[in-house]
C-alpha positions in Angstrom: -5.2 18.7 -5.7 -2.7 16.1 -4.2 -1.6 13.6 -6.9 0.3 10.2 -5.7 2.3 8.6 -8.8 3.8 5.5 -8.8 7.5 4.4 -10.3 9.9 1.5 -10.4 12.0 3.0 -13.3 10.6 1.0 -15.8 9.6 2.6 -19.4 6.1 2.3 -18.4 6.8 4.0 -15.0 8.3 6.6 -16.6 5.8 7.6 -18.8 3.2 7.7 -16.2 5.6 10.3 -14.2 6.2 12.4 -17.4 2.0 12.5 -17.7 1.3 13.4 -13.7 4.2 16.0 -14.3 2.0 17.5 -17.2 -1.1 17.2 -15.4 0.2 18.8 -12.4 2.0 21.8 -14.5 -1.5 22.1 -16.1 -3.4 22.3 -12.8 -3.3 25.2 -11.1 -4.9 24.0 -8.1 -2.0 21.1 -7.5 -0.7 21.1 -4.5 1.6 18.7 -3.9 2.5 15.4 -5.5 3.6 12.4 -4.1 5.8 9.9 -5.8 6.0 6.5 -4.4 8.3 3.5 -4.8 7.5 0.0 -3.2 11.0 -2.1 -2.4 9.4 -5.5 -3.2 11.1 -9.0 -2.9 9.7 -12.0 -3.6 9.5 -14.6 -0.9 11.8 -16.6 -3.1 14.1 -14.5 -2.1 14.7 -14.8 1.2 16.9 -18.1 1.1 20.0 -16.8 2.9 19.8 -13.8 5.1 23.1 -12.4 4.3 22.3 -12.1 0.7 18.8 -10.8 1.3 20.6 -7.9 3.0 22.5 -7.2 0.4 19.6 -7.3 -2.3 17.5 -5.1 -0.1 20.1 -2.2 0.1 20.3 -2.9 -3.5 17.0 -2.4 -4.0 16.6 0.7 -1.7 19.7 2.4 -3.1 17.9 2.0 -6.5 14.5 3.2 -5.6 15.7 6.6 -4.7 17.5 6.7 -7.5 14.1 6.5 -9.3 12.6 8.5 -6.6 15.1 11.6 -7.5 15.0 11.3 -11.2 10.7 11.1 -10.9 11.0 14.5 -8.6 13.2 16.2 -11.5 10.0 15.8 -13.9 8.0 18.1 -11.2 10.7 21.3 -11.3 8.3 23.1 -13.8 5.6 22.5 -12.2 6.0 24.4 -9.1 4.6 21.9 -6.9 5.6 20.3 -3.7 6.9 16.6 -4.4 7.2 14.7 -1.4 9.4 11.3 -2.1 8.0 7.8 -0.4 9.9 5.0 0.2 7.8 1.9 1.0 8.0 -2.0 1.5 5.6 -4.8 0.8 3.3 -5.7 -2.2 3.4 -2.6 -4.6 -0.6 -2.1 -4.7 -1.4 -2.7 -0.9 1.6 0.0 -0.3 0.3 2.2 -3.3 -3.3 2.0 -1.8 -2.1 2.6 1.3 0.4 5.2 0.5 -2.9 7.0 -1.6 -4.9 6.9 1.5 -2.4 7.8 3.7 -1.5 10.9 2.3 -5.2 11.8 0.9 -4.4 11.2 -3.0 -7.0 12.5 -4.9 -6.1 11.0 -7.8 -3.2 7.8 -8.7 -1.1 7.8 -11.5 0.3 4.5 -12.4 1.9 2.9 -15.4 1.0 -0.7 -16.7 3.6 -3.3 -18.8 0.4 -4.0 -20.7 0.9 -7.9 -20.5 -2.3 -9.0 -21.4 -5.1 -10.6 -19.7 -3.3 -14.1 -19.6 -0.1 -13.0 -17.9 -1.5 -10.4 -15.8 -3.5 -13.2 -13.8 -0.6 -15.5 -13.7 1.8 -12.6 -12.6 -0.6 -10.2 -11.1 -1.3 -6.7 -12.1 -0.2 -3.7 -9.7 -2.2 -1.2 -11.7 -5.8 -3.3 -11.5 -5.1 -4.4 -7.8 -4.4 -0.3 -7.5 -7.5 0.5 -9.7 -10.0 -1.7 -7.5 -9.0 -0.9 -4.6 -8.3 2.7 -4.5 -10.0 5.2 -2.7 -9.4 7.9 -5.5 -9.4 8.1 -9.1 -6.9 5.9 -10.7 -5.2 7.0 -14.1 -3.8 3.9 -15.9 -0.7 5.2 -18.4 -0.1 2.3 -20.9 
């Protein structure tokens, strides 16, 4: 089985790394799991191109720090861990990145904000969950 999680090196993120890592040490058909981070700025961001630059490398240089500490979770495991770097909206590139590398099934972690903020700040892990191709686990 090929199992794509998701981070951003948030608590939540975490936690959903730490469960795919036990699910994949528990699973002895897991082949290989893919751990994704999405680089995503905001369009309000891209005032002045110097600094967007900047915020981007920032931002890169951070995501594979999350990248390497999510891969660490895996050593027990005994699994392949392929690291994936991507840019955009974090569902689309998560959906994508799923597709793309035939997840069979998404981990993802969710800030839990409720019903109210997550349609006035979006959800990644319900955009991921409707519009995945493969089973998506929610970690709360």
């Amino acid at each position: 089985m090929r199992l794509l999680v998701a981070t951003d090196g948030s608590p939540h993120a975490r936690r959903a790394v730490a469960l795919a890592a036990r699910l994949a040490g528990g699973m002895r058909n897991t082949t290989e799991v893919v751990v994704v981070h999405v680089v995503h700025i905001p369009a309000l961001a891209y005032g002045a191109a110097a600094e967007f630059g900047a915020l981007e490398e920032s931002l890169e240089d951070a995501g594979r720090g999350y990248l390497d500490r999510a891969a660490e979770h895996f050593a027990a495991a005994h699994v392949r861990v392929t690291p994936l770097s991507r840019h955009g909206d974090p569902a689309d590139q998560i959906i994508r990145a799923a597709r793309e590398t035939n997840a069979e099934l998404i981990v993802i972690g969710s800030r839990g904000r409720g019903r109210f903020s997550g349609l006035i700040l979006g959800s990644v892990s319900e955009h991921v969950l409707h519009g995945a191709s493969a089973p998506v686990l929610i970690v709360h």
